[in-house]
C-alpha positions as CSV (number, residue, x, y, z in Angstrom):
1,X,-23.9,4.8,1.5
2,X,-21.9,1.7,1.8
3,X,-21.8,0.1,5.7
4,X,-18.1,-0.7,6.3
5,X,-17.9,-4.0,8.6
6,X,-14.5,-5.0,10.2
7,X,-13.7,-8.9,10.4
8,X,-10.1,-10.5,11.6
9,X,-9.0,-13.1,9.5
10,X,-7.3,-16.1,11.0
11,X,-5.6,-18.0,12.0
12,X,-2.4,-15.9,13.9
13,X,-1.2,-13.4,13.5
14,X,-4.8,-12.5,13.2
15,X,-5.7,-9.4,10.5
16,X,-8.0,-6.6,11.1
17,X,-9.8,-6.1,7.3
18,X,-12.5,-2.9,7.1
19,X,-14.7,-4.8,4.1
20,X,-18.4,-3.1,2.1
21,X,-19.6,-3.7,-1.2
22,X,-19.5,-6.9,-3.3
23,X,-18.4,-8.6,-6.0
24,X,-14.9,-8.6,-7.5
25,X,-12.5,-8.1,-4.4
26,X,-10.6,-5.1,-4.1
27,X,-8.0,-5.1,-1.2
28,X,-6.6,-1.5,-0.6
29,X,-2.6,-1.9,1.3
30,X,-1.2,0.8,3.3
31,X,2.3,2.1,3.3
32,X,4.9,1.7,5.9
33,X,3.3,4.4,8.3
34,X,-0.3,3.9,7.5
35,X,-3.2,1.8,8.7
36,X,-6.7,0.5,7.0
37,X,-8.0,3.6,8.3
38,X,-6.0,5.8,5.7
39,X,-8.5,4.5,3.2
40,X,-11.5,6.2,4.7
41,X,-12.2,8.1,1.6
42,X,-12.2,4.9,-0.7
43,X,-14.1,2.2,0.8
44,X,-17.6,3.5,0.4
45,X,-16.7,4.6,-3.1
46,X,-15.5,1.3,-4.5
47,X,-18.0,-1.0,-2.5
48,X,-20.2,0.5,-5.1
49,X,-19.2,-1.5,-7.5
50,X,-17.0,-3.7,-5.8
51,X,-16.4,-5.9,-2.8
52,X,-13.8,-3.4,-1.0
53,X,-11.3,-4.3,1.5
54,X,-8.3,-2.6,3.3
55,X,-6.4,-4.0,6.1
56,X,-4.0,-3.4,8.8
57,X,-1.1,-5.4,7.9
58,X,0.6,-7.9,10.8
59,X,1.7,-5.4,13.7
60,X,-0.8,-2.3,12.6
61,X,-4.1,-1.4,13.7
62,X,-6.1,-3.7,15.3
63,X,-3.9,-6.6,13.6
64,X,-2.0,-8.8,16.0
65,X,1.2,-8.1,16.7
66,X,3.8,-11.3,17.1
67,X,7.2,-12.4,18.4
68,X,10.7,-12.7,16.2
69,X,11.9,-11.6,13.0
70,X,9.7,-10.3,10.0
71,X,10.4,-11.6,6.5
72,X,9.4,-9.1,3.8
73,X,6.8,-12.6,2.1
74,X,5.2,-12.6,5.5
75,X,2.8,-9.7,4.5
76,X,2.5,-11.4,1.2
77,X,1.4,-14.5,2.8
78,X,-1.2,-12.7,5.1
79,X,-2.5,-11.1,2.2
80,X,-3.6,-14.4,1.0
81,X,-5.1,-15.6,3.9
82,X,-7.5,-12.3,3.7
83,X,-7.9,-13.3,-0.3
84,X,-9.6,-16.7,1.7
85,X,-11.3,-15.4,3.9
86,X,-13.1,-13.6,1.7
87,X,-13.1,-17.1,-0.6
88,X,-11.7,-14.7,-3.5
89,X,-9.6,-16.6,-5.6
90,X,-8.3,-14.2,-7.1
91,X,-8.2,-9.7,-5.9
92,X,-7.3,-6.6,-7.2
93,X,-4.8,-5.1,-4.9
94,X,-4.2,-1.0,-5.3
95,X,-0.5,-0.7,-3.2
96,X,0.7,2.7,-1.6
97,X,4.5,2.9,-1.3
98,X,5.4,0.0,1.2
99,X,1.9,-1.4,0.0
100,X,2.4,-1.7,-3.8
101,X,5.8,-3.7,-2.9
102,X,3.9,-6.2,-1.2
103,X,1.3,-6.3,-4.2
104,X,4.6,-7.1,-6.5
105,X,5.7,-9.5,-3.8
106,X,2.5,-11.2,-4.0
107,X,2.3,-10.9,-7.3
108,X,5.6,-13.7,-7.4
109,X,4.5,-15.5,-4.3
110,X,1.1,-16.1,-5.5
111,X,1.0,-16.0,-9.2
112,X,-2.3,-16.3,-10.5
113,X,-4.7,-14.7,-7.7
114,X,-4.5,-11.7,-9.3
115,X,-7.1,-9.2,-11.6
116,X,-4.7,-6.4,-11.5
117,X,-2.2,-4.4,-9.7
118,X,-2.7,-0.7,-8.7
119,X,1.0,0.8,-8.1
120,X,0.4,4.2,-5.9
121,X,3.8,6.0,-4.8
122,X,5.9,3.5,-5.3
123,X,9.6,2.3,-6.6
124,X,11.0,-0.9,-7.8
125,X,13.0,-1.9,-4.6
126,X,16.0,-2.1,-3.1
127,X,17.3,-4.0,-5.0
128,X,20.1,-1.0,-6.8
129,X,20.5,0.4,-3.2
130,X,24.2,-0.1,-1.8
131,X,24.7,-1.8,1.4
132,X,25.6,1.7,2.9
133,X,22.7,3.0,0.9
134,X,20.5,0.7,2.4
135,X,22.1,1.0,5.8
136,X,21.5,5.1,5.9
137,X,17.6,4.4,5.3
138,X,17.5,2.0,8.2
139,X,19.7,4.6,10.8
140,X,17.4,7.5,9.2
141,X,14.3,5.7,10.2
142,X,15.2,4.1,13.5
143,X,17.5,6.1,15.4
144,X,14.8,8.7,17.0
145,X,12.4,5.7,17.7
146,X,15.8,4.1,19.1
147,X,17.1,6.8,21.3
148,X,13.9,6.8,23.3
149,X,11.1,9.3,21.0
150,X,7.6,7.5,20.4
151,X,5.7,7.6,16.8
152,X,3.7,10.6,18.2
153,X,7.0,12.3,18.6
154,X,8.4,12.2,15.1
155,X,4.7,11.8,13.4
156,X,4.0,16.0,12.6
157,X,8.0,16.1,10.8
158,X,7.8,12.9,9.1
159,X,3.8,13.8,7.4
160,X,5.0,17.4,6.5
161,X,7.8,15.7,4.5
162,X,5.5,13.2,2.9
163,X,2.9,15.9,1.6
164,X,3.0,18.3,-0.8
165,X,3.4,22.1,0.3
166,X,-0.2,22.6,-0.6
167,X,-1.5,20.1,1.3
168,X,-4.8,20.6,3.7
169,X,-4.7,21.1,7.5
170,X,-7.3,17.6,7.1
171,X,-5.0,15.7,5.6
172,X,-2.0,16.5,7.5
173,X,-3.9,15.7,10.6
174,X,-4.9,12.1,9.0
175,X,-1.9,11.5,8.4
176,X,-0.3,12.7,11.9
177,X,-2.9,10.1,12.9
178,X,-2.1,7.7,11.0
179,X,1.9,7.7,12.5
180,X,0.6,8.3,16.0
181,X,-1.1,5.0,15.7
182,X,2.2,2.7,14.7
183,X,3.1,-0.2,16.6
184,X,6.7,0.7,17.6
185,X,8.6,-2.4,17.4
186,X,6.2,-3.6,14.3
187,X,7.6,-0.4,12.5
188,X,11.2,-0.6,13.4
189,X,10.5,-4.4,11.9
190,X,9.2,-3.6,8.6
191,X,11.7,-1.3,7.9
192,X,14.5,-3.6,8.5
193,X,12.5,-6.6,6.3
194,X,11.5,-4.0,2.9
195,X,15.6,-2.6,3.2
196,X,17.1,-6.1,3.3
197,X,14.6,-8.4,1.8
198,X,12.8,-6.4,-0.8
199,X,15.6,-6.6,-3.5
200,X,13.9,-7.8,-6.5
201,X,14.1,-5.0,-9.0
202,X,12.7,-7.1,-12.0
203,X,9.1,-7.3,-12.5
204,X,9.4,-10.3,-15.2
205,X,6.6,-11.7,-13.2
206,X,3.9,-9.1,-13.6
207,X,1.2,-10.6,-15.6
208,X,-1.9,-8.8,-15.4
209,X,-3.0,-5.6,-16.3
210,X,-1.0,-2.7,-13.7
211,X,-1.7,0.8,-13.1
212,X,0.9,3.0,-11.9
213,X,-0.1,6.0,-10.1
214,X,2.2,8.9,-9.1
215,X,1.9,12.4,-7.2
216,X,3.7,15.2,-9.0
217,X,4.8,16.7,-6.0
218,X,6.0,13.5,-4.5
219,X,9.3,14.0,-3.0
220,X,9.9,10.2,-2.1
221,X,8.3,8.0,-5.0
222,X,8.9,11.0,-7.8
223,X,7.8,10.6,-11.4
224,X,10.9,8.6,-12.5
225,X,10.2,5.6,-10.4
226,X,7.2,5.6,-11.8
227,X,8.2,6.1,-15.2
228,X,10.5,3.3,-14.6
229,X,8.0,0.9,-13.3
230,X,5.5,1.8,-16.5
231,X,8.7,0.7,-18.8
232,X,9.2,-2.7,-17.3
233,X,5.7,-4.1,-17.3
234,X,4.4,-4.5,-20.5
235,X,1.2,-2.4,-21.3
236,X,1.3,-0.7,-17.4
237,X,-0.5,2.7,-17.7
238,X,0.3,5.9,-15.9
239,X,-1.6,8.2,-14.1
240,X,-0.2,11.5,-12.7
241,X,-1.9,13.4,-10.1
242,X,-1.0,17.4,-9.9
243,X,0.1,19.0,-6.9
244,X,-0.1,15.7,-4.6
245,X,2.5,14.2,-2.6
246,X,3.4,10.8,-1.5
247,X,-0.2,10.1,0.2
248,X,-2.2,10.6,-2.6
249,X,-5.3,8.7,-1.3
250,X,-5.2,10.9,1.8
251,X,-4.4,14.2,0.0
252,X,-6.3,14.4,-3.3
253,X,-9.5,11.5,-2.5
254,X,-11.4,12.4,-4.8
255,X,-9.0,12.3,-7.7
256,X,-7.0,9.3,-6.5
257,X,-10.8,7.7,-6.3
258,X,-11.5,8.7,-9.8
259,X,-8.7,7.3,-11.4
260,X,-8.2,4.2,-9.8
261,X,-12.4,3.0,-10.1
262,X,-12.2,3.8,-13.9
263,X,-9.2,1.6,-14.6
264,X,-10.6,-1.1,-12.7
265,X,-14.0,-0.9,-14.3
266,X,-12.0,-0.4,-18.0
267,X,-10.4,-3.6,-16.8
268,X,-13.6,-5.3,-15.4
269,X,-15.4,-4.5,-18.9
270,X,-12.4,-5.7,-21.0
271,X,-12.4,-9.4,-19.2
272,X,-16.2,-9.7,-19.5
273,X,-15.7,-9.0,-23.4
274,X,-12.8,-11.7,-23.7
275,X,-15.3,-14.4,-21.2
């Protein structure tokens, strides 16, 4: 079994990374409720092959939080301080929801520090969304944290409607943790920066080789989006996981863990072929 070590990469806002394994660096990125602990189920399994990270990103976990505005780039900007840290020059990021749209924000910010890109639960961005659209999400999401309710008060309703209706009692309680845990103002903050900053539909800049995985049951990233996603990058593979919802990695480990470690070691074997 794997021993999972936590380090803070620096400098501010400082970033909490849970890390096991070696080798090729896999960096695991939680969605907009989550936290590095949501990958519980992964780390050991890919740090035996792998050098496996997750993190809390700026305002979650253990990360620091900070003053003023958040710009949508800021996490993708983080994310390669914790590349350095690690003296990676280059990762393999696997993104869930909120996470796999900072992967295809780093992916333009930091062109050429990627192996691959791992697309869990995700859609293009907002990007399509109207400004009435986009202002609906925002009100949806803020008004109860607004009108004086703490993430423990909304965190049992908003997992429920994440998972699918055959979810376990385990993973709804992981993930009724996992909300529990959220920095208030960091949340309210990350909504407001993925609504009005993450606009860029196109993926013209994805490069490398992408994996797009999707939960049938998924009632917020449904097949389509990733259909979609699999159409504009050029050779992106899909991977559909029956009756999971939106936290795949939380509700279905074991088959999330599957698919995900045999495309990156299918990827892993192709570039040592083409060295």
């Amino acid at each position: 079994m794997q021993t999972i070590k936590t380090v803070h990469a620096g400098p501010f806002p400082r970033i909490a990374v849970d890390h096991c394994g070696s080798g090729e660096l896999v960096v695991f990125l939680h969605g907009i409720g989550g936290n590095r602990r949501n990958w519980q189920s992964s780390l050991p399994v890919f740090g035996e092959h792998f050098l496996a990270a997750a993190w809390d990103a700026r305002g979650y976990g253990d990360s620091d939080d900070y003053a003023g505005a958040l710009r949508f780039h800021d996490f993708s900007d983080d994310l390669a301080r914790v590349l350095d840290h690690f003296g990676a020059d280059r990762a393999h990021l696997v993104g869930l929801s909120m996470g796999g749209r900072i992967a295809l924000n780093f992916a333009q910010r930091h062109t050429g520090r990627l192996h691959s890109l791992t697309l869990c639960a995700t859609f293009k961005g907002f990007g399509t969304f109207s400004d009435a659209a986009k202002a609906e999400f925002i009100r949806s999401r803020k008004e109860p944290l607004l009108n004086g309710k703490e993430p423990a008060d909304i965190a049992e309703d908003v997992a429920r409607s994440l998972l699918s209706p055959g979810a376990s009692d385990n993973a709804l309680q992981q993930l009724v943790d996992s909300m529990q845990r959220l920095h208030k103002e960091s949340y309210i903050k990350s909504i407001e920066a993925m609504v009005h900053e993450d606009v860029d539909a196109s993926l013209d800049h994805v490069r490398v080789p992408t994996h797009v995985v999707c939960g049938a049951s998924d009632p917020l990233a449904p097949l389509a989006m990733s259909r979609e996603i699999v159409r504009l990058i050029p050779h992106a593979e899909l991977t559909l996981l029956p009756d999971t919802g939106h936290l795949l990695n939380i509700e279905n480990p074991s088959g999330f863990n599957d698919v995900v470690l045999n495309f990156l070691l299918r990827r892993r074997a192709s570039a040592a072929l083409s060295a």
